[in-house]
C-alpha positions as CSV (number, residue, x, y, z in Angstrom):
1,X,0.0,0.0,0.0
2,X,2.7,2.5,0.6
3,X,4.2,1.9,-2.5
4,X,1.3,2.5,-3.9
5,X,1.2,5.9,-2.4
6,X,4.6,7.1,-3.4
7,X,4.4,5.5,-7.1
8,X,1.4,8.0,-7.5
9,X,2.9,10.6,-5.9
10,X,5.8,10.4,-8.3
11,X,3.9,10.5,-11.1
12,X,1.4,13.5,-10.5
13,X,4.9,15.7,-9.4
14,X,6.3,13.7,-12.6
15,X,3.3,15.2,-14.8
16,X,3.6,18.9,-12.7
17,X,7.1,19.0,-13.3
18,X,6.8,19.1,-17.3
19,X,3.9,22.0,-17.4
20,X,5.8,25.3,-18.5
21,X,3.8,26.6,-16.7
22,X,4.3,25.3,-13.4
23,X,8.5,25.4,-14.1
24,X,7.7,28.6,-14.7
25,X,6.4,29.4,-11.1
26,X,8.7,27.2,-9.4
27,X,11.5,29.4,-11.2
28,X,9.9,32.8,-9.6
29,X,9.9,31.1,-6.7
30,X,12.9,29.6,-6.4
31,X,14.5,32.9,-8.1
32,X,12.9,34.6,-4.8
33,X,14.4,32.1,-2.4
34,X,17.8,32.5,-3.5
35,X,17.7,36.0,-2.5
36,X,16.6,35.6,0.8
37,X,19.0,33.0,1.9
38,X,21.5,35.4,0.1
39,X,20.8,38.4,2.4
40,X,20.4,36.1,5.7
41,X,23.6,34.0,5.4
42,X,26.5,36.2,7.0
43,X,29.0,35.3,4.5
44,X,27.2,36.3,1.4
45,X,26.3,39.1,3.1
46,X,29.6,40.6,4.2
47,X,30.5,39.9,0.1
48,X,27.9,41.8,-0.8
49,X,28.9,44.9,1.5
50,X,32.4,44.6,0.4
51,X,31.4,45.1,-3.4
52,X,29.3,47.8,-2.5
53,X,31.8,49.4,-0.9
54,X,34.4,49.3,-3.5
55,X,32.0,50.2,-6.0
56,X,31.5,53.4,-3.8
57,X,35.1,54.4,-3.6
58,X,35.5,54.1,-7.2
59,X,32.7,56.6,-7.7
């Protein structure tokens, strides 16, 4: 019975996963995501500030 379960779940994310339309979303989404975990982690974050501030003492 379980196998059952997760057969059928695998093929209705199977027949989700090749609508353009829904890659589509989960791009956005995904696209959205990235930039969050971007400007939470530290590390990325002092990065970013250090490229913004050379970018400032160029200007």
């Amino acid at each position: 019975m379980a196998l059952d379960v997760i057969l059928q779940a695998f093929v209705t994310l199977n027949g989700l996963a090749t609508s353009p339309i829904v890659l589509l979303v989960l791009a956005f989404i995904g696209a959205y995501l990235g930039t969050r975990v971007v400007e939470v982690i530290p590390f990325t974050r002092r990065i970013i500030e250090r490229r913004e501030t050379q970018a400032a003492e160029r200007d």
